[in-house]
N, C-alpha and C positions, 0 to 999 in steps of 0.2 A: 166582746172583750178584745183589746188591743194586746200586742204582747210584742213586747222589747227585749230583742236578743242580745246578750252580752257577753262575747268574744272573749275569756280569760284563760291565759297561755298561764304553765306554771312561772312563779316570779312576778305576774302581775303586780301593776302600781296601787294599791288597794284606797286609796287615798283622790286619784283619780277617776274615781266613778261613784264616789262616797255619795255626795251630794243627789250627782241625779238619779240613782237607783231609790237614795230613798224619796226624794221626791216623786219620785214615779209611782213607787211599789206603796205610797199613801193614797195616789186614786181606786175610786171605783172602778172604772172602766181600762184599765191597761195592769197588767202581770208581766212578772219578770222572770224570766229562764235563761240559763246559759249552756254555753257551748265552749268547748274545746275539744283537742286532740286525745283526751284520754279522761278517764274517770271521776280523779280528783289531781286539783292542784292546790300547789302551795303560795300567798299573795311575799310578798316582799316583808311584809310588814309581820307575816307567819299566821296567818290566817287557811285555814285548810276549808278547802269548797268543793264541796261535791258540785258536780257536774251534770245538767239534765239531760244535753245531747252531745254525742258526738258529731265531729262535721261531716263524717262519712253516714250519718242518717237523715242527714238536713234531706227533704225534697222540697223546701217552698219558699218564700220570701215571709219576710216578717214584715211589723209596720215601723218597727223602728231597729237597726242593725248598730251596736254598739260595739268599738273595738278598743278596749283597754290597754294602756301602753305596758310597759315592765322591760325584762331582759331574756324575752325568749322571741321578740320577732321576728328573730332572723329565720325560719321559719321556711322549710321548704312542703307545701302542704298543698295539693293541686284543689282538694273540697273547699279549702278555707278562699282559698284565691275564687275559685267559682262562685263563694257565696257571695261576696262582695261585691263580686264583678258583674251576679245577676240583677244588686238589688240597686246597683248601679243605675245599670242599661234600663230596668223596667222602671227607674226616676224614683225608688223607695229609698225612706230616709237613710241615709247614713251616720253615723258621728264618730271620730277617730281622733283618739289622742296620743300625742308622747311617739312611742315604740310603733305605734301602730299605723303610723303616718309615714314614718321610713320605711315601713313594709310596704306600705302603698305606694311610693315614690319608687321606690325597687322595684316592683313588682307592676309599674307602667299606671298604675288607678288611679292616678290624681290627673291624666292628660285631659286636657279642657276642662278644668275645675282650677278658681281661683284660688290657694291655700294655703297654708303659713304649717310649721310644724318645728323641731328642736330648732333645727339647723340647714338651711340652705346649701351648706358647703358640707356636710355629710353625706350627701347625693350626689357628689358629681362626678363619681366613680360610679352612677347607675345608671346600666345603656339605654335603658325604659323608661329614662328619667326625660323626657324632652323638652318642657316649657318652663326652665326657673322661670323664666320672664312673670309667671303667674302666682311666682311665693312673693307672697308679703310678708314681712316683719311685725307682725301681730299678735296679742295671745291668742286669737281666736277667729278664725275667719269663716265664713259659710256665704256657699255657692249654692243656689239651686238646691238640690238633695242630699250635698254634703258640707257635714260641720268639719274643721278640721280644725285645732292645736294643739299648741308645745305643753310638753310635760310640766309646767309650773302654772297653767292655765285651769284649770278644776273648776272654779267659779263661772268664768266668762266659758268654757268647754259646755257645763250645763244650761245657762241663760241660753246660747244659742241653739243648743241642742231642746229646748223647749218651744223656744220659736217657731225650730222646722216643722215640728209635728203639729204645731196649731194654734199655742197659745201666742198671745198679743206681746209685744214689745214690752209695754205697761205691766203684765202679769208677768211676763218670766222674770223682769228687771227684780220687782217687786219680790217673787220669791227668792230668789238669789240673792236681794240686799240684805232678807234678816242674815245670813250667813257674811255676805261681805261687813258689812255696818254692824254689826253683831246688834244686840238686844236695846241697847241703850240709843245707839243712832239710828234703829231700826224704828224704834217709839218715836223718836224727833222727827221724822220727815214722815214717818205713812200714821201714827197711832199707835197703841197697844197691840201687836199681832194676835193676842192669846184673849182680848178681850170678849 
């Protein structure tokens, strides 16, 4: 069994991980647990979520590391930066949206990783921050083991983040259009999904 961690600060973007949590947490073979700095948090949207781990009990990488944006990034938390930064260095997936990509641009993690995220010019007051040359203007971009984008990204945030852990271009596209194309444009170009 695969298991996908999911980084939820309180204030989290709840809206932001909608899609791929449930698309994930519908397989047989991967489960979803989260982590944060304390117990329970509260999302944006006022959603209350218990919490399975804290970051100071993590000891391991996961197969997939999920960082949800919101208004609590700013974030100074030396476990949560180690978790990131192991699963980094050891090439395990990442995916970071929103809030969570200025944490990372802060915080020096996006260096040699091609990446897009709010805002380019939000970061340049970050000493860690070394290579704009490497932000693109994208909703979504993915380097090697990391997915990264902007907070209005959710769709194309999931298709890519489906990609990295294994599925095809064709199947992640496919699952993410019943959501993009909703039901009716989703039937015109693939078929009936539900038939």
């Amino acid at each position: 069994m695969k298991t996908a961690l999911f980084v939820l600060l309180d204030q989290y973007a709840d809206w932001e991980g909608a899609y791929l949590l449930s698309l994930l947490n519908q397989r047989d073979d991967w489960q979803i647990k989260t982590a944060s700095n304390g117990p329970k948090v509260e999302s944006i949207g006022g959603l209350q979520t218990m919490i399975d781990v804290d970051f100071s009990e993590i000891d391991r990488n996961f197969d997939l590391l999920v960082l949800i944006g919101g208004n609590s990034w700013n974030i100074q938390n030396q476990e949560l930066h180690a978790l990131i930064e192991s699963q980094l260095i050891n090439s395990l997936p990442v995916a970071a949206i929103c809030g969570a990509v200025d944490y990372m641009a802060q915080q020096g993690l996006l260096e040699g990783y091609r990446h897009t995220g709010n805002a380019r010019l939000l970061w340049q007051d970050f000493p860690n921050y070394q290579t704009p040359e490497n932000f693109y203007e994208r909703q979504a971009v993915s380097d090697r083991n990391l997915v990264t984008a902007n907070g209005t990204a959710a769709l194309d945030f999931t298709e890519f983040t489906l990609q990295l852990i294994g599925d095809s271009l064709i199947t992640a596209k496919k699952e993410v259009d019943l959501y993009r194309l909703g039901y009716y444009g989703y039937r015109e170009k693939y078929g009936n999904p539900f038939a």
